[in-house]
DSSP file (Angstrom, degrees, kcal/mol; ACC not computed):
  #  RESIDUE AA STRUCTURE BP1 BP2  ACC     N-H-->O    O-->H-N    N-H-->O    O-->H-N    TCO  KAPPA ALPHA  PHI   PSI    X-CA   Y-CA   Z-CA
    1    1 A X              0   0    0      0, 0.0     2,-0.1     0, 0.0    51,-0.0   0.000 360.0 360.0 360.0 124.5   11.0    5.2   11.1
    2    2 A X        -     0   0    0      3,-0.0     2,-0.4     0, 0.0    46,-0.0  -0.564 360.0-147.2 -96.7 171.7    9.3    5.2    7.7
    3    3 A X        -     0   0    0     -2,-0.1     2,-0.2     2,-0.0    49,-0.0  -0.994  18.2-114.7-141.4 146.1    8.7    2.2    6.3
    4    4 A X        -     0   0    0     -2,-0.4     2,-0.5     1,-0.0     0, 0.0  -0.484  40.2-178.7 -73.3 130.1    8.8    1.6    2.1
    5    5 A X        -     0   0    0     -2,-0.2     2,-0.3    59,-0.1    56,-0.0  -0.997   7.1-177.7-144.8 162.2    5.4    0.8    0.9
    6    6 A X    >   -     0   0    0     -2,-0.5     3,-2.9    61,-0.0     2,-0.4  -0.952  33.2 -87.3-143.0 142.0    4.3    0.1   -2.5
    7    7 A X  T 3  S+     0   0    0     -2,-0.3    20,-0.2     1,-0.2    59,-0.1  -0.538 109.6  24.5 -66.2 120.0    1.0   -0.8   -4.6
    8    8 A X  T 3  S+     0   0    0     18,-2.1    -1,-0.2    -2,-0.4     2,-0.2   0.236  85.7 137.8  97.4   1.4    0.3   -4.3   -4.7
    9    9 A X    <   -     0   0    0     -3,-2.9     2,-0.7    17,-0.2    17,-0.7  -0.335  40.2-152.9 -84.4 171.6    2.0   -5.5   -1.6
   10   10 A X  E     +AB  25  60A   0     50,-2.3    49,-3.7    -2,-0.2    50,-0.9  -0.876  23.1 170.1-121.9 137.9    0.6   -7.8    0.5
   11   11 A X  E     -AB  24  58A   0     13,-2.7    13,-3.5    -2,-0.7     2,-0.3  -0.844  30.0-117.1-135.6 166.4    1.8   -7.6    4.6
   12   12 A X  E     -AB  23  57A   0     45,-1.4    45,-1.8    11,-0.2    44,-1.0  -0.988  20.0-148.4 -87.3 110.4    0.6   -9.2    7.6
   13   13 A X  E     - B   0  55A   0      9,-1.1    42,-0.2    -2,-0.3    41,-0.1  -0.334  19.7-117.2 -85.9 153.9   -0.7   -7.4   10.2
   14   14 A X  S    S+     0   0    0     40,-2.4     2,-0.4    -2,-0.1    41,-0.1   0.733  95.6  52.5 -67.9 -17.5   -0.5   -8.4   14.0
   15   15 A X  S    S-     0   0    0     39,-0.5    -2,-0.2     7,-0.1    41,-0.1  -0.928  88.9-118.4-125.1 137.1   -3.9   -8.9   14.8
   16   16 A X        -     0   0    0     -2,-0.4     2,-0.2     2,-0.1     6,-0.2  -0.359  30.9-108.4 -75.1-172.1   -6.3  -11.2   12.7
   17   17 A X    >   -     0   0    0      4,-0.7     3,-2.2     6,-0.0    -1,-0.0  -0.318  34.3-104.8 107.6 123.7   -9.2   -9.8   11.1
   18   18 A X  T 3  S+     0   0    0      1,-0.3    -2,-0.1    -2,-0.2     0, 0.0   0.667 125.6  51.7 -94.1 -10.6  -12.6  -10.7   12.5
   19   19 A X  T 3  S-     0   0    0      2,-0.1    -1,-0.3     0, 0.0    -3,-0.0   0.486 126.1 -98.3-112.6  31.3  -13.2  -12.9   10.0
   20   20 A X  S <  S+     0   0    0     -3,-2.2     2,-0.1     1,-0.3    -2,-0.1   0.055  76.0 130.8 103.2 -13.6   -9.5  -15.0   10.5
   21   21 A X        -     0   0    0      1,-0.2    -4,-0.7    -5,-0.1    -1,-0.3  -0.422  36.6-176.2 -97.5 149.8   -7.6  -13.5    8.0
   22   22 A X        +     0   0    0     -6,-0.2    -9,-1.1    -2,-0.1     2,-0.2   0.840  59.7  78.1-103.2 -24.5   -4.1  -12.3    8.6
   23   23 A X  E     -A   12   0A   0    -11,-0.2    15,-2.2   -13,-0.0     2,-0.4  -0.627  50.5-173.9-102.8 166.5   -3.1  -10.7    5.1
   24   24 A X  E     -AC  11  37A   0    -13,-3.5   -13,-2.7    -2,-0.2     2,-0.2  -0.843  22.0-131.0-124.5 159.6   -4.0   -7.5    3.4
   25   25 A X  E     -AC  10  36A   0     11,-3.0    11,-1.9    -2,-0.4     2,-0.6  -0.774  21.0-132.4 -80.6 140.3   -3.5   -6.1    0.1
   26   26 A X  E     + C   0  35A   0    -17,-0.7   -18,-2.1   -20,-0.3     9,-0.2  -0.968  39.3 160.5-110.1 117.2   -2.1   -2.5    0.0
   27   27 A X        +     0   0    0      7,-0.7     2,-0.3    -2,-0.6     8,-0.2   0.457  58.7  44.7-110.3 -10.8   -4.6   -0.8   -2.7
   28   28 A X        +     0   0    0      6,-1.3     6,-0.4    -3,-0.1     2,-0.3  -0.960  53.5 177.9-144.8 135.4   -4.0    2.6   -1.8
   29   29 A X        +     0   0    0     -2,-0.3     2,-0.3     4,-0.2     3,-0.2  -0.848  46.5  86.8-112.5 161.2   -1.0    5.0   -0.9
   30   30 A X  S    S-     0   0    0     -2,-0.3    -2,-0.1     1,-0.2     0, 0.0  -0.926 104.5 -23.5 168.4-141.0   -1.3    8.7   -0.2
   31   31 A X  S    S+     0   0    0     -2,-0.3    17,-1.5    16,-0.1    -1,-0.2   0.927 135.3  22.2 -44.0 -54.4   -2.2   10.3    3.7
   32   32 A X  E    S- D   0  47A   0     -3,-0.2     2,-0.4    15,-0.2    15,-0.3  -0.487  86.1-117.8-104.5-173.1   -3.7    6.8    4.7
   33   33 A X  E     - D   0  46A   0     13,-4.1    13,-2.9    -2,-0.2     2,-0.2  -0.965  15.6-141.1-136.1 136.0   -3.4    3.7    3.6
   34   34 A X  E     - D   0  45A   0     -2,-0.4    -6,-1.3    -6,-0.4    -7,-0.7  -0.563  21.9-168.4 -85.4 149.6   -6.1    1.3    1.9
   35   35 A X  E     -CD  26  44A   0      9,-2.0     9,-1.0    -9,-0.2     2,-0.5  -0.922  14.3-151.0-103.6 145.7   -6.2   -2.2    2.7
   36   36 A X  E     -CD  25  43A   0    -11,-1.9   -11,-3.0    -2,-0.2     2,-0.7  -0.970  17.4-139.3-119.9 126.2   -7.9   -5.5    1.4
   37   37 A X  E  >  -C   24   0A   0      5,-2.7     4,-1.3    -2,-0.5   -13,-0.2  -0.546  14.1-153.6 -69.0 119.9   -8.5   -8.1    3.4
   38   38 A X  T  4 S+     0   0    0    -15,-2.2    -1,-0.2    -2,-0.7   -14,-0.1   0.631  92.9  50.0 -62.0  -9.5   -7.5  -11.6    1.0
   39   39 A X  T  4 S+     0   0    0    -16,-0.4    -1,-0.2     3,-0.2    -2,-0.1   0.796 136.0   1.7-113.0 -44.6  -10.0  -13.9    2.8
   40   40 A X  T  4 S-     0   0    0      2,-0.1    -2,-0.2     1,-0.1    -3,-0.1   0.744  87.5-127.8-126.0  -4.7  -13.1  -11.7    2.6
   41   41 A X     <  +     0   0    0     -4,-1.3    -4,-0.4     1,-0.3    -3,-0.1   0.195  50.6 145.6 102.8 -20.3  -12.3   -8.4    0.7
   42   42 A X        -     0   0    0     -6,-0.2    -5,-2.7    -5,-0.1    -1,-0.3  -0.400  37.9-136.3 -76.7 160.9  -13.4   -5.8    2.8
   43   43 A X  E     -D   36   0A   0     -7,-0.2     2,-0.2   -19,-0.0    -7,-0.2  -0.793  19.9-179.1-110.8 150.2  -11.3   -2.5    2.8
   44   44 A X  E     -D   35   0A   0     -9,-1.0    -9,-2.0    -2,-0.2     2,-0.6  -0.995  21.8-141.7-152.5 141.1  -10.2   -0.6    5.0
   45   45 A X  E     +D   34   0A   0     -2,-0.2     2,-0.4   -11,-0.2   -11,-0.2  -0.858  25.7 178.0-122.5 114.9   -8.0    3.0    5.1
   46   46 A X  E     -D   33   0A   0    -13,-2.9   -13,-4.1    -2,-0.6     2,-0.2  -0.841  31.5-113.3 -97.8 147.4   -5.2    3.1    8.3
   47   47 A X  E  >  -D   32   0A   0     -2,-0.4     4,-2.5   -15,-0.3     5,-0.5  -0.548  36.1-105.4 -63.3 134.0   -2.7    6.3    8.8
   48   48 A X  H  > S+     0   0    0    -17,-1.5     4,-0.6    -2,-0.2   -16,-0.1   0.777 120.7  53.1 -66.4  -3.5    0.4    5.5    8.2
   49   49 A X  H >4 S+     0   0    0      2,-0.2     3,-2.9     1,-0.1     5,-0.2   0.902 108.5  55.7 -46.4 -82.3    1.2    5.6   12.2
   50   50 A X  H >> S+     0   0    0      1,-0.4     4,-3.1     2,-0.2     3,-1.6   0.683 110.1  38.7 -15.7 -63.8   -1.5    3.5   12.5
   51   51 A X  H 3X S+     0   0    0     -4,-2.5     4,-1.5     1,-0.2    -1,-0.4   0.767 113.1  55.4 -90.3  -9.9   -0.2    0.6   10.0
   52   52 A X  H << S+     0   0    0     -3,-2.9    -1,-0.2    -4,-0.6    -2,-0.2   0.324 106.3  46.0 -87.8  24.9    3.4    0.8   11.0
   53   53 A X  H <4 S+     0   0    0     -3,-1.6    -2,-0.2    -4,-0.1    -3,-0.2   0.513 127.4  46.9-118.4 -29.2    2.9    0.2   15.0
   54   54 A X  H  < S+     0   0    0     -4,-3.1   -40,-2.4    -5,-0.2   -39,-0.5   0.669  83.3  92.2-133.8  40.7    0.7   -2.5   13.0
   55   55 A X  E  <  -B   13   0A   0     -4,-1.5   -42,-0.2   -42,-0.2     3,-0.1  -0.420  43.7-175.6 -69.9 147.3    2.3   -4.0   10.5
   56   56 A X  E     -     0   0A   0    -44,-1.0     2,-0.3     1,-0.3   -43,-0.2   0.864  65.5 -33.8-110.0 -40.7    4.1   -7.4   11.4
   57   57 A X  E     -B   12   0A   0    -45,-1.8   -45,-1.4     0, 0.0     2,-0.4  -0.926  61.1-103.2-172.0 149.8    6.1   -8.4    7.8
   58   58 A X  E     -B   11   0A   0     -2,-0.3   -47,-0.2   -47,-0.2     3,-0.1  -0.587  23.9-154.8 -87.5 150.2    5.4   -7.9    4.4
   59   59 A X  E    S-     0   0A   0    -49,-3.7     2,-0.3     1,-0.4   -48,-0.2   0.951  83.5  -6.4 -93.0 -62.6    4.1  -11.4    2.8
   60   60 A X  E    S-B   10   0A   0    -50,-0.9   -50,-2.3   -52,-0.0    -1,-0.4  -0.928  79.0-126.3-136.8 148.0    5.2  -10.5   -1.1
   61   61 A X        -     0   0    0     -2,-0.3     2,-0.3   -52,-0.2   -52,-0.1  -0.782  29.1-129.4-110.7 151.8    6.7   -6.7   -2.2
   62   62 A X        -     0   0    0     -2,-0.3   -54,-0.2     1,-0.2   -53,-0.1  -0.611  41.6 -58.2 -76.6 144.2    4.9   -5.2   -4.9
   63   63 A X        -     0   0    0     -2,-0.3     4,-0.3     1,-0.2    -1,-0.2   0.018  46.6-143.9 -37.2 141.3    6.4   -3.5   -8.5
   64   64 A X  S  > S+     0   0    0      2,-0.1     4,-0.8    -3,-0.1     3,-0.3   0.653  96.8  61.4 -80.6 -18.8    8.6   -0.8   -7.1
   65   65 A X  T  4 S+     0   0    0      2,-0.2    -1,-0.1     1,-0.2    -2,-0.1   0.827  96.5  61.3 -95.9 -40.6    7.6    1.4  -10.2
   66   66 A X  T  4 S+     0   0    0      1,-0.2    -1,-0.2   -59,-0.1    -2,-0.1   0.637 100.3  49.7 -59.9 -11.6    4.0    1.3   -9.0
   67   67 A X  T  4 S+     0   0    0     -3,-0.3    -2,-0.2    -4,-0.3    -1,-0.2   0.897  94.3  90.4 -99.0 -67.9    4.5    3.0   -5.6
   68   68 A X  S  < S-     0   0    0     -4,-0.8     3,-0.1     1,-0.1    -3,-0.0   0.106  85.6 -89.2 -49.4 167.9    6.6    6.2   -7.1
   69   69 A X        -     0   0    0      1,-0.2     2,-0.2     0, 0.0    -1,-0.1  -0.067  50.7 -89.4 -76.8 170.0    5.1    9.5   -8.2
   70   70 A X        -     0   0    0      1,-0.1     2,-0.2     0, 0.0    -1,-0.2  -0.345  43.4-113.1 -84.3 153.4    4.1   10.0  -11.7
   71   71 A X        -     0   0    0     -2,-0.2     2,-0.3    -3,-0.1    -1,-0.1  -0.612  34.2-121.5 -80.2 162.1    6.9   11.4  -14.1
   72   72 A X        -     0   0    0     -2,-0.2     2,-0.1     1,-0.1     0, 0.0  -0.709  29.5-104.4 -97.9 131.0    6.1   15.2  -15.3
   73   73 A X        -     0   0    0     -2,-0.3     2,-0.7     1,-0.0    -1,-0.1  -0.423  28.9-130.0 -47.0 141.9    5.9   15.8  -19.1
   74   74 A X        -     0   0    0     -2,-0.1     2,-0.3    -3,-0.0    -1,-0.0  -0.946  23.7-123.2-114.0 107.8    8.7   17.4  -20.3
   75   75 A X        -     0   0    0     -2,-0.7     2,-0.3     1,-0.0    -2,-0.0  -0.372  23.1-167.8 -70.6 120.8    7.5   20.5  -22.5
   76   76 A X        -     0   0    0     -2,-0.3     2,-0.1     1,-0.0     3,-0.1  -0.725  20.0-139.1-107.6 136.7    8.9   20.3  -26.1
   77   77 A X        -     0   0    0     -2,-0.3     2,-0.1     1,-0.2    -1,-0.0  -0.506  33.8 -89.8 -99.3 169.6    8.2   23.8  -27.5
   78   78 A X        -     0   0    0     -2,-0.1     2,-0.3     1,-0.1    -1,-0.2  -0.300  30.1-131.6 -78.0 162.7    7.0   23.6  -31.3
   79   79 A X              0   0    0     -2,-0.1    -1,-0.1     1,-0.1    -3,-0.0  -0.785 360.0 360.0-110.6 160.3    9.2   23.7  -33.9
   80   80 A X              0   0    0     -2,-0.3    -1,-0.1     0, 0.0    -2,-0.0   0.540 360.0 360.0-109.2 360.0    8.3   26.3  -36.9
């Protein structure tokens, strides 16, 4: 199961945080994924196994635009 994830959501994970907090910020997409903790900032980079056995629900979804690949220039040849 894949699970849609996007720059600038914010999820809740199952297990708190050692310093209490339960949501993260998703700040990076790629192989892993970064997280920021909202109550004290530190980051931290899970595999995306890894954050889907432990995500629990997303708290707010992020722009959908920000999460897709970049569009490719479309080369316009010169004109004479």
């Amino acid at each position: 199961m894949t699970i849609e994830i996007r720059l600038g959501d914010v999820v809740r994970l199952r297990k708190p945080h050692p310093c209490g907090g339960y949501n993260w910020d998703v700040v990076r997409l790629g192989a892993d994924i970064g997280l920021q903790c909202n109550t004290c900032g530190r980051r931290v980079l899970l595999t995306r196994r890894e954050f889907a056995k432990r995500i629990k629900t997303f708290v707010r979804r992020g722009d959908p635009a920000s999460g897709a690949a970049p569009q490719t220039p479309v080369f316009v040849p010169p004109t004479s």
